[in-house]
N, C-alpha and C positions, 0 to 999 in steps of 0.2 A: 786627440790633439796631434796635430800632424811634426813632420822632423824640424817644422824651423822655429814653432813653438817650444817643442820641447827646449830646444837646444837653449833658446831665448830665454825660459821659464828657470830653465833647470841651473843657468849663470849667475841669473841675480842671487838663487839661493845659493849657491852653492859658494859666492867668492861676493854677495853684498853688495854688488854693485852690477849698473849693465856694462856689457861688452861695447869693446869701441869698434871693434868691425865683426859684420856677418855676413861670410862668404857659402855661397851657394855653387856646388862642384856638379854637373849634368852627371850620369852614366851615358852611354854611348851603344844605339845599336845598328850594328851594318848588316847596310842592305844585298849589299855585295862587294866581293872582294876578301876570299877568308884567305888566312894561312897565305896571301898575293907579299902583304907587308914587307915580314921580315926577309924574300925574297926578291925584294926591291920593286917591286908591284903596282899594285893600283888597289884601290880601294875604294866604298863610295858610304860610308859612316855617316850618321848625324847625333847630337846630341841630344837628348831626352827628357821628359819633362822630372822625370824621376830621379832625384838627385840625392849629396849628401849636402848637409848644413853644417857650419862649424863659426862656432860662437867665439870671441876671442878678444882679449886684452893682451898688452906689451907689461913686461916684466922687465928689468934691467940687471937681474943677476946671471943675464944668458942662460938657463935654464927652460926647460919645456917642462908643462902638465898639463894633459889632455888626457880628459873623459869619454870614457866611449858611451853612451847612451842605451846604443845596442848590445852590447857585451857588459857594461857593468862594470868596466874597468880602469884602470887611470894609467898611463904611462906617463914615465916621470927620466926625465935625461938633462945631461949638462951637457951644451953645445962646446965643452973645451973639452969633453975626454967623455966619450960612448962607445961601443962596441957594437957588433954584430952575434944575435943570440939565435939567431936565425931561426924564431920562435916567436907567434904572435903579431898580433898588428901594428904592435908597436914599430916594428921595423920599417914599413912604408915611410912612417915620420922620420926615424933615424935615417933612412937611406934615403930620403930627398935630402934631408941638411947634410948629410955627406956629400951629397951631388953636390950641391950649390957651394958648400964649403970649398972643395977641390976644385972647381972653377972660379975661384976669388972671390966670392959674393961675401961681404960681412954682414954676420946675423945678430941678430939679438933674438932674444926671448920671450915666451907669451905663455899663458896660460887660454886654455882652450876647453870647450863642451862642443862634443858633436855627434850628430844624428846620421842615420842615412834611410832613405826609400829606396834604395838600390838593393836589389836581391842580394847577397853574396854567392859567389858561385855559380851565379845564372847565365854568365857570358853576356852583362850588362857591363863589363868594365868599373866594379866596383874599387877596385884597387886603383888604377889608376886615377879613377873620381878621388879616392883622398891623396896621391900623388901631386895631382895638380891642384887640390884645395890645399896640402900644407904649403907648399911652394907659393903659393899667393899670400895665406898668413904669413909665413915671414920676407914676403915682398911687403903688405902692410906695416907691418910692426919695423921692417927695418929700412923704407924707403928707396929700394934700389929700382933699377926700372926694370919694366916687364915687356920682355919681349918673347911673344906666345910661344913662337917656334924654338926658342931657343929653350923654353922652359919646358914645351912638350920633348928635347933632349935628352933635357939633365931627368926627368919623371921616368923614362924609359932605361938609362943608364941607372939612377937606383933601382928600378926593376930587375935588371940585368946583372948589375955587378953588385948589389946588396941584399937584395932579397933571394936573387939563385933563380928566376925565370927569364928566360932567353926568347922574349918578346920582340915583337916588332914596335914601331912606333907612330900606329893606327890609332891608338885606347889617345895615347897621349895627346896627339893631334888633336883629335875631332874634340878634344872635354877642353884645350886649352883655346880651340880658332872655330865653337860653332857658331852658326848663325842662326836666326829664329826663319823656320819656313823652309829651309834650305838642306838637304845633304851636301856631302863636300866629295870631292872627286878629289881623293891627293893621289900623285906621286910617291911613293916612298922612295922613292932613291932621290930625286930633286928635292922634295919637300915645297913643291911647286903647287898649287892646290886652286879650286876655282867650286862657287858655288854652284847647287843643279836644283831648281826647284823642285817641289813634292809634283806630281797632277791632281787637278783639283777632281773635288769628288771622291776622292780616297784617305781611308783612316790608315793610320800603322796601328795592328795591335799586337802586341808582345806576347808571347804565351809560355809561362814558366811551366817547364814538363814536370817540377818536383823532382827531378834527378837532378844526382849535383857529382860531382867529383870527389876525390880524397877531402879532407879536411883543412887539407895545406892546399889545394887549391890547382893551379896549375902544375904547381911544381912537383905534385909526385903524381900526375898525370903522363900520357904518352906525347905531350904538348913538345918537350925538351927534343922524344925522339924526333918527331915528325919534321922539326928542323935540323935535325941530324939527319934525318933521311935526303931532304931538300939539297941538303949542303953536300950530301954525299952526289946526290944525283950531276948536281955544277960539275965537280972533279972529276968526274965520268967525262964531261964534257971539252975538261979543261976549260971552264969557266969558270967568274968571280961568284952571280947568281946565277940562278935560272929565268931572271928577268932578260937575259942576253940570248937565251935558247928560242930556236924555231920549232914549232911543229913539224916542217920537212925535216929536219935533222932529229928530232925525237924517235918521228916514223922510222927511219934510215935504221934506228937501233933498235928496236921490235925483234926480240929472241935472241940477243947480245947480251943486253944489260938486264941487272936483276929484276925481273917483272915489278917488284915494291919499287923499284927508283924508276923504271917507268910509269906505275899508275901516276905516285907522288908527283913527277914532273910535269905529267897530261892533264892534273887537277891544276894545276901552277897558269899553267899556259890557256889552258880551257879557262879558267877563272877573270884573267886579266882579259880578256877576249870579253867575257860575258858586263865586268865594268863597264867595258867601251860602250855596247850593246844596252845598257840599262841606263847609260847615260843619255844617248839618242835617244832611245822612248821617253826621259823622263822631256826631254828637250820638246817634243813634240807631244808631250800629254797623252801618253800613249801607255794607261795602265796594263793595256791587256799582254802588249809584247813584255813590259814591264815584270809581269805576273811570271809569263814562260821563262822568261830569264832566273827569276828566282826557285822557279822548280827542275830548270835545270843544275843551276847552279848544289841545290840541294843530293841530287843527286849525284853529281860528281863527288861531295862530300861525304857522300854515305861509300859509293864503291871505290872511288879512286884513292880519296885520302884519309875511308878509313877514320872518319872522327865523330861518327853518329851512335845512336845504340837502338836495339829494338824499339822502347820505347818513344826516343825523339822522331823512331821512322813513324809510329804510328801515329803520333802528334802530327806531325806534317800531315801524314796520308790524310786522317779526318778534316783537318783543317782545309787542304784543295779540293776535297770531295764537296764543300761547302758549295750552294752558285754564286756566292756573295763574296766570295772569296778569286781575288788576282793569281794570287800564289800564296805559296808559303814557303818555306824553308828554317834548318840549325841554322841558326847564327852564334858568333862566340866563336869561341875557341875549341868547341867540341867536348864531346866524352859527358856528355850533361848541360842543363841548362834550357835554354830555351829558345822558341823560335821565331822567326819573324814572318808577320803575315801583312798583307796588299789586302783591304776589305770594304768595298763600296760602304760609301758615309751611311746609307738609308738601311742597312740590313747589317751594322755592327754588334746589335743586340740579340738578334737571331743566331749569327754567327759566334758569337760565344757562347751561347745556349746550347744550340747542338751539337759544335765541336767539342767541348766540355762533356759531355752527355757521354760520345761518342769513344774519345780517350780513357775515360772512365771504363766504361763496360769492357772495352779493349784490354787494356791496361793493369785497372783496381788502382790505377794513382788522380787524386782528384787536382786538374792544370786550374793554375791562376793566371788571369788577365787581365792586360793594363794597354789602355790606349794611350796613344802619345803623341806630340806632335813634335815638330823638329825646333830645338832652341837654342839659345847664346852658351856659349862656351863659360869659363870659369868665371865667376864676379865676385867683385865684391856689390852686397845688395843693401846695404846698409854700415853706412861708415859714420853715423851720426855718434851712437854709445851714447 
């Protein structure tokens, strides 16, 4: 039984009755543009077919209860008085009704079941997928209106100032504005954004290396440094980001500035350069220059900025050794997770055959694969109940 059955199945028994709305939250994975975001950047994300589910009815005591499916758990809060435990999943929930709370929005209450097919920890943007699924539940249940970018915001700002990870607002973006077929090419500093089609003939398949991160996730990863570093490198510059930094003037400081605020700021700038660059191929159907973009891109991530690990190197490696294979690259956030691969439509099955094979005997860790195609951002898929 898959995530939207359960969630479906597990409602009626569970509260007696069916849910009035089931919203369906994408994960999110970029093709390129890492750690570009929170440096005011570029990006070029799409949404996935792999998503979370979440089942749900209004309640009029302002109160939440939500079931986690996956974890077995139930969180339970009153939207007049909650805290920060900054402990468990519950928090995503509490800290989007925070967000929405301190920017006027008035809520009410639901009770909720929900599922997810998004990895946790894989650098699918699972958190954010339930960021922007609660925010839509209590756009349902409370009527107010929804405007995407405003809502990919307030999902990033609970990120940020409630839960303790000091993200950019890529995840948010692309799970709140995708479209079906399409990546998205945002700005993160305008929030300006423009679709870019796939090239036909070619599969995305995901590939989970089975490394993952601490437990908490981002947050007690080196994620927080690496924009500590970013940030540090601007001030070096006297600038806001390093979305305002040239390569001539990077070069200029070569044996000045601390070799780490130079790699971090030549991935920054090399990155949004390779956007531009994966934007024109896709413009022109052009997997193959497509493909070099991403194995460059990869690389910079491995020596510049430092967010790869043995293992994701050698996931990549087997994965472009494939002929079937564009590219590959980490995508995520790093330190674990998983990678994205470019993979002619007619040899996707060969291609996970032997890059699995391959990582394996490499490795001793056995990778899982999930092909996807590019789809619509957060919905409600069912508001009948």
């Amino acid at each position: 039984m898959g995530a939207r059955e359960s969630v479906e199945t597990d409602f009626l028994r569970r509260f007696s009755s069916p849910h009035k709305f089931l919203i369906r939250s994408p994960g999110r994975v970029n093709l390129i543009g890492e750690h570009t975001d929170y440096n005011d950047g570029f990006v070029m994300p799409l949404a996935i077919e792999q998503s979370l589910y979440l089942a749900l009815r209004p309640r009029r005591d302002r109160r939440i209860a939500a079931h986690s499916l996956d974890l077995g758990t139930t969180v339970e809060f009153s939207l007049g008085d909650f805290s920060d435990t900054r402990s468990g999943w519950g928090e995503y929930l509490k800290g989007t009704a925070w967000a929405l709370r301190e920017s006027g929005f008035a809520l009410d209450g639901w009770d909720g079941v929900l599922a997810s097919e998004i990895p946790i920890g894989a650098g699918l943007s699972s958190s954010a997928a339930l960021e922007l699924g609660t925010a839509m539940a209590f756009q349902s249940v409370s009527g107010f209106s929804w405007n995407p970018v405003e809502m990919a915001r307030l999902g990033q700002r609970a990120e940020n100032a409630w839960v303790g990870v000091n993200s950019g607002i890529m995840d948010q973006m692309i799970i709140a504005l995708g479209q079906a077929g399409s990546a998205l090419k945002i700005d993160c500093r305008s929030l300006d954004y423009e679709p870019v089609p796939l090239p036909d003939g070619v599969v995305i398949v995901i590939i989970d290396s089975a490394t993952r991160r601490g437990a908490s996730g981002l947050a007690d990863s080196a994620y927080n440094d690496r924009r500590g570093e970013c940030e540090a490198a601007s001030r070096w510059f006297g600038l806001d980001s390093l979305r305002d930094l040239t390569l001539e003037r990077l070069e200029a400081e070569i044996g000045r500035m601390p070799d780490v605020l130079y790699r971090r700021a030549r991935h920054v700038l090399s990155e949004n350069d390779r956007v531009h660059e994966g934007v024109a191929a896709m413009r022109r159907g052009d997997a193959v220059r497509l493909g070099e973009v991403l194995r460059a891109g990869h690389l910079s991530q491995r020596d510049d900025f430092e967010t790869s690990l043995p293992e994701i190197d050698a996931l990549v490696r087997a994965a472009n050794e494939h002929p079937g294979c564009f590219g590959a690259r980490l995508t995520g956030g790093g330190f674990g997770g998983c990678a994205v691969s470019l993979v002619a439509a007619g040899q996707v099955e060969h291609f996970m055959s032997k890059t699995g094979e391959k990582y394996g005997s490499r490795t001793g860790l056995a990778a899982k694969f999930y092909t996807t195609s590019a789809m619509d951002g957060v919905r409600v898929i069912d508001g009948a109940g």
